[in-house]
N, C-alpha and C positions, 0 to 999 in steps of 0.2 A: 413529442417525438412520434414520428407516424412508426404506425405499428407494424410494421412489415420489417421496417428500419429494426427495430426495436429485437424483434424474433429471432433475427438474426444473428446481432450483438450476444443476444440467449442463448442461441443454439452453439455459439461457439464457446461462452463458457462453461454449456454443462458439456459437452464434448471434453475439454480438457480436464473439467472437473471429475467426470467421469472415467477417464484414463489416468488421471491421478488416483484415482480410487483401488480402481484393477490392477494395477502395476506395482503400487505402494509394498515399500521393503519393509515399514513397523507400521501395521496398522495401530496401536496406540497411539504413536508419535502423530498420526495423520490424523484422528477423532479429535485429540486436543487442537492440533494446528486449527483446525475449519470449524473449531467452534464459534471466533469470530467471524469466519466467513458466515457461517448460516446465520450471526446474529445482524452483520451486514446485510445480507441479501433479504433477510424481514423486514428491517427497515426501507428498505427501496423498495419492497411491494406492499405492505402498508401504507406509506404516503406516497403512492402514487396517483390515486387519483384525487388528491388533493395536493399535492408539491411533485413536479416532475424537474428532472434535471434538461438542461440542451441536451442535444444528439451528441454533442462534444465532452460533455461529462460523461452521459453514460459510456462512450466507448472507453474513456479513461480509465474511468472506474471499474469497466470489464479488463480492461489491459492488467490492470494491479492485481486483481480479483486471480486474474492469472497466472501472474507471475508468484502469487503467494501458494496459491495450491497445487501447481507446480511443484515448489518447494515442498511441500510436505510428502508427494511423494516419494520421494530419498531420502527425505530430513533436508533438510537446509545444508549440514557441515557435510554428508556424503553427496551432492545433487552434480549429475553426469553435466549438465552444460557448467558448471560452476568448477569443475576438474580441468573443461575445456579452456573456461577463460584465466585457469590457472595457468595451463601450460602455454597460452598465448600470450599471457600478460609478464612470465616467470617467476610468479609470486612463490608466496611458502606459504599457502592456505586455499582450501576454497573459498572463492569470491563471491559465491553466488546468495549470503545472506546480506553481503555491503549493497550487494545490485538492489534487491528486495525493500532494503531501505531508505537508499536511495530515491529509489522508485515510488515510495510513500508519500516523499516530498515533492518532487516533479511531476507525476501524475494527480494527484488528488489537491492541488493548488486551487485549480480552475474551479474543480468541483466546490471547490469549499468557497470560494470566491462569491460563486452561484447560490449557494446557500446562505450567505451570510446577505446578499443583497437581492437574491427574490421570495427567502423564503422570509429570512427573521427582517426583512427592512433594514436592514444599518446602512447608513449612507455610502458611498458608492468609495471616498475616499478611507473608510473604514473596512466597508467590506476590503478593500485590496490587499489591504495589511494586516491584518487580524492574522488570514489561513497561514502566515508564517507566524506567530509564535502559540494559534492552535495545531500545527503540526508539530514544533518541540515539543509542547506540553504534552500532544498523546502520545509520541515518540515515549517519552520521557513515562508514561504511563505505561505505556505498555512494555517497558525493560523492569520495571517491580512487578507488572502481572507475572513476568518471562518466569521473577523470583520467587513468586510468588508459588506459582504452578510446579517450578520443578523442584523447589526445597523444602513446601510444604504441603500441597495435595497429591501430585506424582513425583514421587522422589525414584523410583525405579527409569520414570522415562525423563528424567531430568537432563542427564549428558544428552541426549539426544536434543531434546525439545529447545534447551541454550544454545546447542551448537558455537562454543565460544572457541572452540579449537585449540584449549590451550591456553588462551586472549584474555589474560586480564583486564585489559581496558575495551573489551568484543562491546559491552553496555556503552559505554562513553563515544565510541568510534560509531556505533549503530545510531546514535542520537546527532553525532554530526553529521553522519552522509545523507540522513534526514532532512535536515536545516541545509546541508549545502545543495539538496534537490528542490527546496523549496525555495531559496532562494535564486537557483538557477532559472524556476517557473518564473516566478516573480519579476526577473532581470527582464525573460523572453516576454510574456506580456508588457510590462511599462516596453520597455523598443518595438513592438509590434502594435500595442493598441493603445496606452495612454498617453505616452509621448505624439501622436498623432490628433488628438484630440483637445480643445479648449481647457485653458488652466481652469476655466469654472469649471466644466465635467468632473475635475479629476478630484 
């Protein structure tokens, strides 16, 4: 990725990341949220001068980056655009942690794709399949961290940190709009780029 390209990708998520910081209504809630963030963002400058993503990944990957630290600004169950898409949707909840995981699945497909076929080699009809049921899985991982964090090392910022609104099934629902964004990537590549190409490629 040329570096110019790249800078700027950067400068727009420490910009937001940045005003998620300043802005944030529970700074605890927001130190836990971005702990994956900062444990993401070491991995992506660590292997980067030995594994780079396309230009197409990293913005993806910066798009999620965002939409998650975003969130921790307000907490996920209080977040002002997630009120917004309440009242244009008419729901009975804020939406904006189904978007978030959503957005797991549909943006970080490609990405994972990309990894699975330039970094680790798996064959090209492997890589394509794999990044969906490695997005359940850490889906699915990351809803026991969720329990992990809030029932037994922060139990104070726990209501905050689940943001299940109430939602007994917030965990189960969070793992499907996962799967059904990764499957949505999934549908949009094979119609866009496999479907196009020789049954040997694929």
């Amino acid at each position: 990725m040329k570096g110019h390209k790249l800078f700027w990708v950067g400068m727009m998520f420490i910009t937001i990341w940045t005003n998620s910081l300043i802005g944030t209504t529970d700074i605890k809630n927001w130190l836990i949220e971005n702990t994956l963030t900062i444990l993401a963002l070491l991995f992506l400058i660590i292997n980067y001068k030995k594994h780079r993503f396309s230009n197409s990944s990293y913005f993806l990957i910066c798009v999620f980056l965002c939409l998650h630290v975003y969130g921790s600004k307000y907490t996920y169950a209080d977040n002002t655009f997630g009120y917004w898409l309440q009242d244009v949707f008419d729901t009975s909840r804020n939406q904006y942690d189904r978007l978030v995981h959503f957005s797991f699945g549909f943006l970080l497909y490609y990405p994972l794709r990309e990894f699975y076929l330039n970094w680790l080699k798996f064959p090209n009809r492997i890589a394509t399949i794999i990044p969906i049921s490695t997005i359940f899985s850490l889906s699915a991982f990351y809803e026991i961290l969720e329990w992990l964090v809030a029932d037994v090392f922060f139990v104070e910022e726990g209501v905050s940190y689940l943001g299940t609104q109430g939602d007994v099934w917030d965990a189960q629902k969070d793992m499907a709009m996962a799967f059904l964004g990764v499957v949505i990537a999934y549908g949009i590549y094979y119609r866009c780029v496999l479907s196009k190409q020789p049954k040997s490629n694929i």
